[in-house]
C-alpha positions in Angstrom: 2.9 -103.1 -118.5 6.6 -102.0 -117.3 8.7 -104.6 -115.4 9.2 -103.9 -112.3 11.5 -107.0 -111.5 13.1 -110.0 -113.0 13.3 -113.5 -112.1 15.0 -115.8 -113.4 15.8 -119.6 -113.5 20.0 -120.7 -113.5 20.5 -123.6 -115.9 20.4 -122.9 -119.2 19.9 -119.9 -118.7 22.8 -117.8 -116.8 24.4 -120.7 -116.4 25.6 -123.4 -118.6 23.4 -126.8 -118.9 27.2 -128.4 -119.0 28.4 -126.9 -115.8 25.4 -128.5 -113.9 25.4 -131.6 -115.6 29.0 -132.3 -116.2 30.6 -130.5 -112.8 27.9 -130.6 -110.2 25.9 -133.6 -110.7 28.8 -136.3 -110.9 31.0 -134.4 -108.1 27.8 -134.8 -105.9 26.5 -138.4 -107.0 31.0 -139.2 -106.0 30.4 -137.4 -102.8 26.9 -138.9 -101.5 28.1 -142.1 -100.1 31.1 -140.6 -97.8 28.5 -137.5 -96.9 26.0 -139.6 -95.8 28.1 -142.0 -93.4 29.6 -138.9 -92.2 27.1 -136.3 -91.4 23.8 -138.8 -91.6 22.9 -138.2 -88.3 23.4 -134.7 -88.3 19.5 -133.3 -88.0 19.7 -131.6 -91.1 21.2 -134.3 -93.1 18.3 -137.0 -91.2 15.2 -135.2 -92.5 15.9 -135.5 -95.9 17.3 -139.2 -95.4 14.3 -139.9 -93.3 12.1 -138.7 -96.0 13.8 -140.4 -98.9 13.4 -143.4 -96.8 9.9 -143.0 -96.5 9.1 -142.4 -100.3 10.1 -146.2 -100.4 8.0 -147.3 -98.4 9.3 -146.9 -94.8 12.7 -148.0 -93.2 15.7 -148.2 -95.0 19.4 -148.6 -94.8 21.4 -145.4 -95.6 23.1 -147.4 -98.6 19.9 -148.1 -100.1 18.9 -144.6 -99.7 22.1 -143.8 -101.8 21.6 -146.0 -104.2 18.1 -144.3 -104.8 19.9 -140.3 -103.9 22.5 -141.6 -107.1 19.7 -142.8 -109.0 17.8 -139.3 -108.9 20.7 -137.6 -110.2 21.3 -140.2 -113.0 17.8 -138.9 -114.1 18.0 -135.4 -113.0 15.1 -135.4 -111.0 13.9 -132.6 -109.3 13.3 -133.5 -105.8 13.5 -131.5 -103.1 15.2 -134.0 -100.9 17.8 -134.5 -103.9 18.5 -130.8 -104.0 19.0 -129.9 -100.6 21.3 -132.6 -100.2 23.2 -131.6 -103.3 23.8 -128.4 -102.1 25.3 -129.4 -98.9 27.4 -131.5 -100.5 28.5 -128.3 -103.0 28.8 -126.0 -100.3 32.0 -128.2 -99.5 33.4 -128.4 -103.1 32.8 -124.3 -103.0 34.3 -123.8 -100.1 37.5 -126.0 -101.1 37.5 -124.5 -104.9 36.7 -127.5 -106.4 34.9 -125.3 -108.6 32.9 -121.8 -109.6 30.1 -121.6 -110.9 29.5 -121.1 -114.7 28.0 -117.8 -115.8 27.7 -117.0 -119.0 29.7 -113.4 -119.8 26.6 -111.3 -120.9 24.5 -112.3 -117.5 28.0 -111.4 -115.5 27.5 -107.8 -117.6 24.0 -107.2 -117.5 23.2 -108.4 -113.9 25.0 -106.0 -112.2 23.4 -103.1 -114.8 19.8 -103.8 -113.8 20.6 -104.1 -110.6 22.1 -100.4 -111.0 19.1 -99.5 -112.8 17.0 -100.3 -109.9 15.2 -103.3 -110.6 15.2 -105.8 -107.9 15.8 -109.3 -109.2 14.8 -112.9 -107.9 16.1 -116.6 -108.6 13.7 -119.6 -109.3 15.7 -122.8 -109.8 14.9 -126.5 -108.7 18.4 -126.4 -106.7 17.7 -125.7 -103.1 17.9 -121.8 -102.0 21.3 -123.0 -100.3 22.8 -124.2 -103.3 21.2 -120.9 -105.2 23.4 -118.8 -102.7 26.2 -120.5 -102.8 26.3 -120.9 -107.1 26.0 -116.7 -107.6 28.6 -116.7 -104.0 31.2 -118.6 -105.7 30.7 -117.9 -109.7 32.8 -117.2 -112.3 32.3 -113.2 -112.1 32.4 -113.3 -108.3 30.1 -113.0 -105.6 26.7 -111.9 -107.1 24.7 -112.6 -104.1 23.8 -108.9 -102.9 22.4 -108.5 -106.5 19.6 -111.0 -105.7 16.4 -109.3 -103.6 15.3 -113.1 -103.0 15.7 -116.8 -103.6 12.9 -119.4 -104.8 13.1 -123.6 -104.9 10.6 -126.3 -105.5 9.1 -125.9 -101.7 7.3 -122.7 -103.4 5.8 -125.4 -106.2 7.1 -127.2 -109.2 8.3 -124.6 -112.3 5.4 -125.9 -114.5 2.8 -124.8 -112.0 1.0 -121.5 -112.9 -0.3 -121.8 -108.6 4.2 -121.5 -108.3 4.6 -118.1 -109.9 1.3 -116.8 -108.5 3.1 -118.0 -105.1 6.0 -116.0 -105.9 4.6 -112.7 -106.8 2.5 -112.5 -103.7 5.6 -113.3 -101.9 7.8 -109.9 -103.5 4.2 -108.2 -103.4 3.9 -107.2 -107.1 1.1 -107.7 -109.7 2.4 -111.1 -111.8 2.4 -108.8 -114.9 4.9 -106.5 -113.8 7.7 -109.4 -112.9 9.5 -111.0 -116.5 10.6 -114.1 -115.9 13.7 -115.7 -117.8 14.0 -119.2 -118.8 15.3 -121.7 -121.0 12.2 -124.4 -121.1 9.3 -123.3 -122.4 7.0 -125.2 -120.3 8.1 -122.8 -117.5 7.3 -120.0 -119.6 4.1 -121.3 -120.4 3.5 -121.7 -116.4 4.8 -118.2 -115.4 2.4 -116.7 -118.4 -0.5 -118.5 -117.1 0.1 -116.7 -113.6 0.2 -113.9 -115.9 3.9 -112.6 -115.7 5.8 -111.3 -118.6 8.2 -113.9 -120.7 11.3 -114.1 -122.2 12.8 -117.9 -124.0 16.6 -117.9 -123.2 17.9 -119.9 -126.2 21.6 -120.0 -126.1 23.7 -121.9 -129.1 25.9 -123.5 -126.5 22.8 -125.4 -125.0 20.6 -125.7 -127.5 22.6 -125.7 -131.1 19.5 -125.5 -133.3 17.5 -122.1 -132.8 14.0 -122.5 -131.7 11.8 -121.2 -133.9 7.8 -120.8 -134.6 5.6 -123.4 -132.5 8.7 -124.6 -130.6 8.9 -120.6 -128.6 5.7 -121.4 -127.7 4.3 -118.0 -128.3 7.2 -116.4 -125.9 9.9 -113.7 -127.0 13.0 -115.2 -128.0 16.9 -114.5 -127.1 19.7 -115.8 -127.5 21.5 -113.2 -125.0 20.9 -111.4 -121.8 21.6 -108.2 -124.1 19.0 -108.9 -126.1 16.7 -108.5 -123.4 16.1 -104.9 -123.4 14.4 -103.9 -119.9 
């Protein structure tokens, strides 16, 4: 079957593993303390606060829910709570050119050329559909965002959920098989396939500096660039 669209996840796969972990974690996990005790009652900032705090078990002080906020990103978890609030906090480092965004040169080439081409493309990350936005506003090649048809996060369902990617091609109103989705863990891949849209492993040296081979694919078509991709 043709593809009709792309979507694609960020880390690890347009973007560097590095940039996220090394850049955008720790500036967020510096930031949380001074963001909280100065925005925590803003109504955006209180819902995820509010339900942090009742994860644990109920009420809490806003330095314990830090503690817990810093102890998320310490193991990278992927909560939505933890992402929305990250991206906030980015949206300030953005704004101030802390930082851009990492993209790696052959996505910054061959984005824009299937764009051209006509085929609409969608995101599906962990990070919140804010922080999406605001990584392809302020990246390395520019603002990318009018590139993008659409934006999906974890409130559509966790990336290792076949039920997710079902979810997201009823949302763009194509048949699964039509849409190839673009990745970097396999498990995703092995989710999307199960909703039954096309597959492609992104396995870049600078992440991943042994090649994945054989059983380790998983069964899915391997690259090692955007270029490779041929669509």
């Amino acid at each position: 079957m043709p593809v009709r669209a792309i979507l694609t996840d960020i880390e690890g796969t347009t973007s560097s593993i590095s940039f996220v972990k090394d850049v955008l974690f720790p500036y967020a996990r510096r930031a949380l303390p001074d963001f909280v005790r100065e925005r925590g009652q803003d109504p955006d900032v209180r819902r995820w606060l509010d339900a942090v705090a009742l994860e644990q078990g109920g009420l809490c002080e806003d330095a314990m829910i830090v503690e817990v906020l810093q102890g998320w990103i310490d193991e990278d978890r992927k909560h939505t709570a933890l992402k929305a609030l990250q991206g906030m906090i980015w949206d300030a480092g953005y704004r101030h050119a802390d930082f851009t965004a990492h993209l790696y040169p052959d996505a910054a080439r061959m984005l824009p050329q299937w764009h051209a081409a006509g085929l609409p493309m969608y995101v599906y990350s962990s990070g919140s559909v804010p922080a999406q936005r605001l990584f392809f506003g302020h990246s390395d090649a520019g603002d990318l965002t009018s590139l993008f048809s659409g934006w999906f996060d974890t409130e559509v369902g966790g990336k290792r959920e076949a039920r997710s990617y079902r979810a997201i091609a009823q949302a763009v109103t194509m048949a699964a098989g039509e849409i190839l989705f673009l990745s970097d863990v396999v498990e995703e891949l092995d989710a999307a396939r199960d909703a039954g849209m096309q597959t492609v492993l992104v396995d870049r040296r600078e992440d991943y500096p042994q090649p994945r081979t054989g059983e380790a694919t998983h069964g899915h078509r391997r690259v090692e660039t955007f270029e490779d991709i041929g669509v």
